[in-house]
Structures are given as structure tokens and as C-alpha cells.
N, CA, C and O atoms as a GROMACS GRO file, in nm:
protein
  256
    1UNK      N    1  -1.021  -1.199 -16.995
    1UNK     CA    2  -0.922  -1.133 -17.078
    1UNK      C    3  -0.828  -1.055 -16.986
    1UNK      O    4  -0.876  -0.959 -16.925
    2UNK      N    5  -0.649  -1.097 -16.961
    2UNK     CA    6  -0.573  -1.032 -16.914
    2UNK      C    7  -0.494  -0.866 -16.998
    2UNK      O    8  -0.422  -0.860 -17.098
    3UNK      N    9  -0.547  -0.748 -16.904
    3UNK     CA   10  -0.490  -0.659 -16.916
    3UNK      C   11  -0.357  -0.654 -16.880
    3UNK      O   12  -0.319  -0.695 -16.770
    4UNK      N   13  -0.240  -0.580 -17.008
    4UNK     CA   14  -0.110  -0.555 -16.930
    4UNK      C   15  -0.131  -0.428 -16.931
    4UNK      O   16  -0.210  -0.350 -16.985
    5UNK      N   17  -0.047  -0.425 -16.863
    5UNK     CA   18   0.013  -0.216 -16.834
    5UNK      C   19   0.125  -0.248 -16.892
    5UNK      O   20   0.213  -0.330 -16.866
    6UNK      N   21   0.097  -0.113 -17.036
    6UNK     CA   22   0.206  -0.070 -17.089
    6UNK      C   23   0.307   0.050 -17.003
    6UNK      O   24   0.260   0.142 -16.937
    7UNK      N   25   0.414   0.031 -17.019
    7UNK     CA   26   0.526   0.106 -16.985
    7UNK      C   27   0.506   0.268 -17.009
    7UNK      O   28   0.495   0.300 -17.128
    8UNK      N   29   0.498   0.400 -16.885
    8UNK     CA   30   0.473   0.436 -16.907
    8UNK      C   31   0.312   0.527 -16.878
    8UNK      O   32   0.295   0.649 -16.883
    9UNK      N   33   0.228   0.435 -16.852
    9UNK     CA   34   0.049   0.503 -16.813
    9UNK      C   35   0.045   0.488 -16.691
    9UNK      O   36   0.115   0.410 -16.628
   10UNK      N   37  -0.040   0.565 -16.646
   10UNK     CA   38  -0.102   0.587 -16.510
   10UNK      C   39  -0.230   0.566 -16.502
   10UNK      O   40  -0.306   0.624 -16.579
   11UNK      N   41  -0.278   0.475 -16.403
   11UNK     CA   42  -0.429   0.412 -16.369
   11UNK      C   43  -0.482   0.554 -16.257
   11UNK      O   44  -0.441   0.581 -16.144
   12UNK      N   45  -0.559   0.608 -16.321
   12UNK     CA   46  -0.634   0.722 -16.220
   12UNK      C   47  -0.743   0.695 -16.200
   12UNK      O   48  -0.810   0.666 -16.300
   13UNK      N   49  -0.816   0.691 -16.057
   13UNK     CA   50  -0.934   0.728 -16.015
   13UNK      C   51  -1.031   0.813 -15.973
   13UNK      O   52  -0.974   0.903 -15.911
   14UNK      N   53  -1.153   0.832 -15.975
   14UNK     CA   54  -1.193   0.932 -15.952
   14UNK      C   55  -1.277   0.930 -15.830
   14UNK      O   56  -1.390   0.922 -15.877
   15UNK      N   57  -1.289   0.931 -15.706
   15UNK     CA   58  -1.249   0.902 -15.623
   15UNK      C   59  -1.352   0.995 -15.452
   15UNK      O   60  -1.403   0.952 -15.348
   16UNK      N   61  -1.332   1.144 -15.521
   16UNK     CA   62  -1.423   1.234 -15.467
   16UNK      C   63  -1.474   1.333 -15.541
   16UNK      O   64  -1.403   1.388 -15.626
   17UNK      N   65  -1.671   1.390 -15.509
   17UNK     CA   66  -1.716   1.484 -15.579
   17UNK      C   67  -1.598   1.595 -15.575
   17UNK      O   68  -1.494   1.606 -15.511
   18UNK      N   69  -1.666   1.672 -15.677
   18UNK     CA   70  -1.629   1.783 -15.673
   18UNK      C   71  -1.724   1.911 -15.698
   18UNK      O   72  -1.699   2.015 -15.759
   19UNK      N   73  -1.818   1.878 -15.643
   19UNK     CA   74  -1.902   1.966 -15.605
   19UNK      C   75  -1.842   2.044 -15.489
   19UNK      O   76  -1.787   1.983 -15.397
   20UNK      N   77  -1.853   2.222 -15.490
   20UNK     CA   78  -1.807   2.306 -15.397
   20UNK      C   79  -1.664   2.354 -15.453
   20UNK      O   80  -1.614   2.460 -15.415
   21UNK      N   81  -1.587   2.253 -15.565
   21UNK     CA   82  -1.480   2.308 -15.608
   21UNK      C   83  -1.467   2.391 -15.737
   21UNK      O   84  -1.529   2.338 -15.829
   22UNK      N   85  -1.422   2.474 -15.761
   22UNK     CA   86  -1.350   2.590 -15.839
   22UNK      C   87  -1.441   2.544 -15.984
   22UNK      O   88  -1.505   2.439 -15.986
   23UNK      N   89  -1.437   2.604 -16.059
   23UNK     CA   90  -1.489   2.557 -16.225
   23UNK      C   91  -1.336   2.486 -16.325
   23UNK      O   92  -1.325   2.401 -16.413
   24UNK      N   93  -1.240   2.576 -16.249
   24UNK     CA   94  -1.111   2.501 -16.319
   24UNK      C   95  -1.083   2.373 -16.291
   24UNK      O   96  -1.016   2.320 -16.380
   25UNK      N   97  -1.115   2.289 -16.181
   25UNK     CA   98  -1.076   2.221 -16.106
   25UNK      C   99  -1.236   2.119 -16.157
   25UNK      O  100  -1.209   1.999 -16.156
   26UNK      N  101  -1.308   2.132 -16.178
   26UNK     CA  102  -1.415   2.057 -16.266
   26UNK      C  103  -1.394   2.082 -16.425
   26UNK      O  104  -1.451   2.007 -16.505
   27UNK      N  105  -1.336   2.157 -16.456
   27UNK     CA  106  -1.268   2.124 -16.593
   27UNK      C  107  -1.179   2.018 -16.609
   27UNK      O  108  -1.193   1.947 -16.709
   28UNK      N  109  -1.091   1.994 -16.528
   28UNK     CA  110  -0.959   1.918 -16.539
   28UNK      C  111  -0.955   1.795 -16.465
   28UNK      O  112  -0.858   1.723 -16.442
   29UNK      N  113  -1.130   1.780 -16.417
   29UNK     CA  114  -1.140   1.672 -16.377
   29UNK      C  115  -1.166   1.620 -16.522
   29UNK      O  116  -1.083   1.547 -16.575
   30UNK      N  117  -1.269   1.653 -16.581
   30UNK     CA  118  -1.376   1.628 -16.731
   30UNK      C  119  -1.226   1.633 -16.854
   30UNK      O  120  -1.227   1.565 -16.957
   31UNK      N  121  -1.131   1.709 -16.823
   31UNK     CA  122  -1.036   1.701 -16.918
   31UNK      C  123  -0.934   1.535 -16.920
   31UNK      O  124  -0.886   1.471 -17.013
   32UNK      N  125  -0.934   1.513 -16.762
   32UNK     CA  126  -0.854   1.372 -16.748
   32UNK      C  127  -0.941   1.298 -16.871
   32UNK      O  128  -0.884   1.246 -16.968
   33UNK      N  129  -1.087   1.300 -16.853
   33UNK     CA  130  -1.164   1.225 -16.964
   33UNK      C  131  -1.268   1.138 -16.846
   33UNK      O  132  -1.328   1.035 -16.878
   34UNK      N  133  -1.272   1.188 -16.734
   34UNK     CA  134  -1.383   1.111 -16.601
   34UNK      C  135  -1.548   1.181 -16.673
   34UNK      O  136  -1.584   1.288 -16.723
   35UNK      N  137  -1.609   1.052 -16.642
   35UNK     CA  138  -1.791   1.088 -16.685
   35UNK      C  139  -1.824   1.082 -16.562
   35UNK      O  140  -1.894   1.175 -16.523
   36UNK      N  141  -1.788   0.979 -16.463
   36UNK     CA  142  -1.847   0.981 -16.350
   36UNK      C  143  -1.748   0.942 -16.246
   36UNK      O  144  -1.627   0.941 -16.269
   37UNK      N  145  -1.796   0.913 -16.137
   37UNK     CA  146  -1.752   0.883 -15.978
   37UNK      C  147  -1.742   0.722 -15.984
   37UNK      O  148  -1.832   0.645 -16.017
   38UNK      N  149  -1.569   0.683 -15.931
   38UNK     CA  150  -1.512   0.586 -15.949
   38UNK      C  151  -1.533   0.518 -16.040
   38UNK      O  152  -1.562   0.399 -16.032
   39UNK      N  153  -1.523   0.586 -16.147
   39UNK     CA  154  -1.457   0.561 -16.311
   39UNK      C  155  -1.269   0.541 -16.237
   39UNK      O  156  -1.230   0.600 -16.136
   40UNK      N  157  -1.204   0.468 -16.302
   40UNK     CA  158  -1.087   0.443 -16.373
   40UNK      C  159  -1.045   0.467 -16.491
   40UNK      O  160  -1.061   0.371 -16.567
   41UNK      N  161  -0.976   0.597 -16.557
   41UNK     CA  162  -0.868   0.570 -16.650
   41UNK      C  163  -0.751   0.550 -16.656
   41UNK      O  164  -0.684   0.558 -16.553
   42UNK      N  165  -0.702   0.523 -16.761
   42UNK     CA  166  -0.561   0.477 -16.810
   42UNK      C  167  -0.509   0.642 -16.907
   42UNK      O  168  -0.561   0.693 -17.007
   43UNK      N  169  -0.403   0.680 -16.832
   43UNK     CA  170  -0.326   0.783 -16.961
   43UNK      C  171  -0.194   0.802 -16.966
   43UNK      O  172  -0.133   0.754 -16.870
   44UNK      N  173  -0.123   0.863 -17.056
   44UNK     CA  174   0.034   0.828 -17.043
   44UNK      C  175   0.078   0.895 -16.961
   44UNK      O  176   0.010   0.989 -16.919
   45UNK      N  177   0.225   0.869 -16.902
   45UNK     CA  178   0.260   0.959 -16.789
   45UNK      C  179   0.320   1.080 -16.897
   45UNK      O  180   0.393   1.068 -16.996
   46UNK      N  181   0.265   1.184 -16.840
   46UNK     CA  182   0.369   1.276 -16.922
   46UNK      C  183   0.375   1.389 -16.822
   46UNK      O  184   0.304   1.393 -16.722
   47UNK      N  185   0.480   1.496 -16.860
   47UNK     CA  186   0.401   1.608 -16.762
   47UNK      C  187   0.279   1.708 -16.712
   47UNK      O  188   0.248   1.767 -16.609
   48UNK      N  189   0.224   1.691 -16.851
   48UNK     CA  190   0.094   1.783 -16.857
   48UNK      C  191  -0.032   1.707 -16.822
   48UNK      O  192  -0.145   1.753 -16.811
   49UNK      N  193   0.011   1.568 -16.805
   49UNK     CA  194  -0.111   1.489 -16.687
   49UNK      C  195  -0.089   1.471 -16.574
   49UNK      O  196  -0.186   1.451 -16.501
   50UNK      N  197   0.062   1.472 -16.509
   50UNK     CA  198   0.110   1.495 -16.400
   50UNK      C  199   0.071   1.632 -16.299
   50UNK      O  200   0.061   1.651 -16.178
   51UNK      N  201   0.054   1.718 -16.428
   51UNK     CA  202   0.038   1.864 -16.348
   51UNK      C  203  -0.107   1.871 -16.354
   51UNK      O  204  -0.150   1.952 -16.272
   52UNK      N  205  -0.211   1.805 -16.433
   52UNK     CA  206  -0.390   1.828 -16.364
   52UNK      C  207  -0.374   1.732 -16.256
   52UNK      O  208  -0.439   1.766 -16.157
   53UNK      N  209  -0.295   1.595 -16.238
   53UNK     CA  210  -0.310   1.496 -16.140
   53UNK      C  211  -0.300   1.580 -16.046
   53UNK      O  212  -0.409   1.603 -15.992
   54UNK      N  213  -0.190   1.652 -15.993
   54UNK     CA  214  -0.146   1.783 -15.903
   54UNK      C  215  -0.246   1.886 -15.875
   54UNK      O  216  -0.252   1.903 -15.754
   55UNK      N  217  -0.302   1.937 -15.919
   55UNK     CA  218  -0.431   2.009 -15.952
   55UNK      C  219  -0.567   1.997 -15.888
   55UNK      O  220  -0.632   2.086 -15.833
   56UNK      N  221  -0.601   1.861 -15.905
   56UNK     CA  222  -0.712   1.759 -15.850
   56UNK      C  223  -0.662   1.651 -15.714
   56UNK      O  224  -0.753   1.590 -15.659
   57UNK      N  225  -0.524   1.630 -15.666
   57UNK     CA  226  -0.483   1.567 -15.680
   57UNK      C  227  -0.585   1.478 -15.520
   57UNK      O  228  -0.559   1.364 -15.482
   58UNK      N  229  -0.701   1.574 -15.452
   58UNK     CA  230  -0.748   1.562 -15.363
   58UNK      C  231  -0.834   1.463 -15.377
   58UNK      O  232  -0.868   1.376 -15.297
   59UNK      N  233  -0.870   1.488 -15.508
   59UNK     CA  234  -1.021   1.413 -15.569
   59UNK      C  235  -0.975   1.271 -15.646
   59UNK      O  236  -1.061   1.189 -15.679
   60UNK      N  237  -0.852   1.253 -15.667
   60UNK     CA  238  -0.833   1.153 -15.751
   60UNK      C  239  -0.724   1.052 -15.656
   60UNK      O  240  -0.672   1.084 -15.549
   61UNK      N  241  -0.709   0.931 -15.726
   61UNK     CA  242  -0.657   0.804 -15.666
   61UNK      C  243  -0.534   0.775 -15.778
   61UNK      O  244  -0.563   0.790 -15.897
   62UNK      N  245  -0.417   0.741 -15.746
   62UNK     CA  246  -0.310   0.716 -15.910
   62UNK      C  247  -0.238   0.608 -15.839
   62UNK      O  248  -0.171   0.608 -15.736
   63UNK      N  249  -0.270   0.514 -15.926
   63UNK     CA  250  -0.195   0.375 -15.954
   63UNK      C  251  -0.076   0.390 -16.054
   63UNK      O  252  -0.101   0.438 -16.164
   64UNK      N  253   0.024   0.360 -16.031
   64UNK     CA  254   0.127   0.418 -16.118
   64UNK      C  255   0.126   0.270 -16.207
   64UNK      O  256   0.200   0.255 -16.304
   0.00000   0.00000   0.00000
């Protein structure tokens, strides 16, 4: 089954623990919507996912 990418989302990975980092910064990993380590999601680009991508941006991987 071929996936398209709609116009618009960003493919994020998750990429490195985050063990040792901040509690905010393990919030907004769990807020992207990650359960675990190199999970992939899909979310829309907007600004307010742009700015946790920014945030995390150490721990995570973005496929535009």
C-alpha cells in the first residue's frame, strides 16, 4: 500500500533518549504524540509544531 504526503505535514522522528533532559522537554516530546524511540510521526506544519520541533529539536529527525 502506497503512502502519499499530503501538502503541508512533517515526517518527525524520534531519534534520541531523553533521559537527563528537563521535564518540559519530555513533555513535548509525549505532546508531538512519540510512545517510543524511532517511532515516526506525521503532523501538520503549523507554527505551534514548528516551535516544540525547535524545542526538542536535538532529539528529533524532520523530513519535511
Amino acid at each position: 500500500m502506497a503512502t502519499t504526503k499530503t501538502a503541508g505535514t512533517l515526517k518527525i522522528k524520534w531519534v534520541r533518549s531523553f533521559n537527563g533532559c528537563p521535564r518540559d522537554m519530555r513533555q513535548t516530546i509525549r505532546g508531538l504524540g512519540f510512545r517510543r524511540m524511532q517511532q515516526v510521526v506525521e503532523r501538520p506544519d503549523t507554527p505551534a509544531i514548528r516551535g516544540m520541533i525547535a524545542k526538542v529539536h536535538h532529539l528529533v529527525q524532520v523530513q519535511e
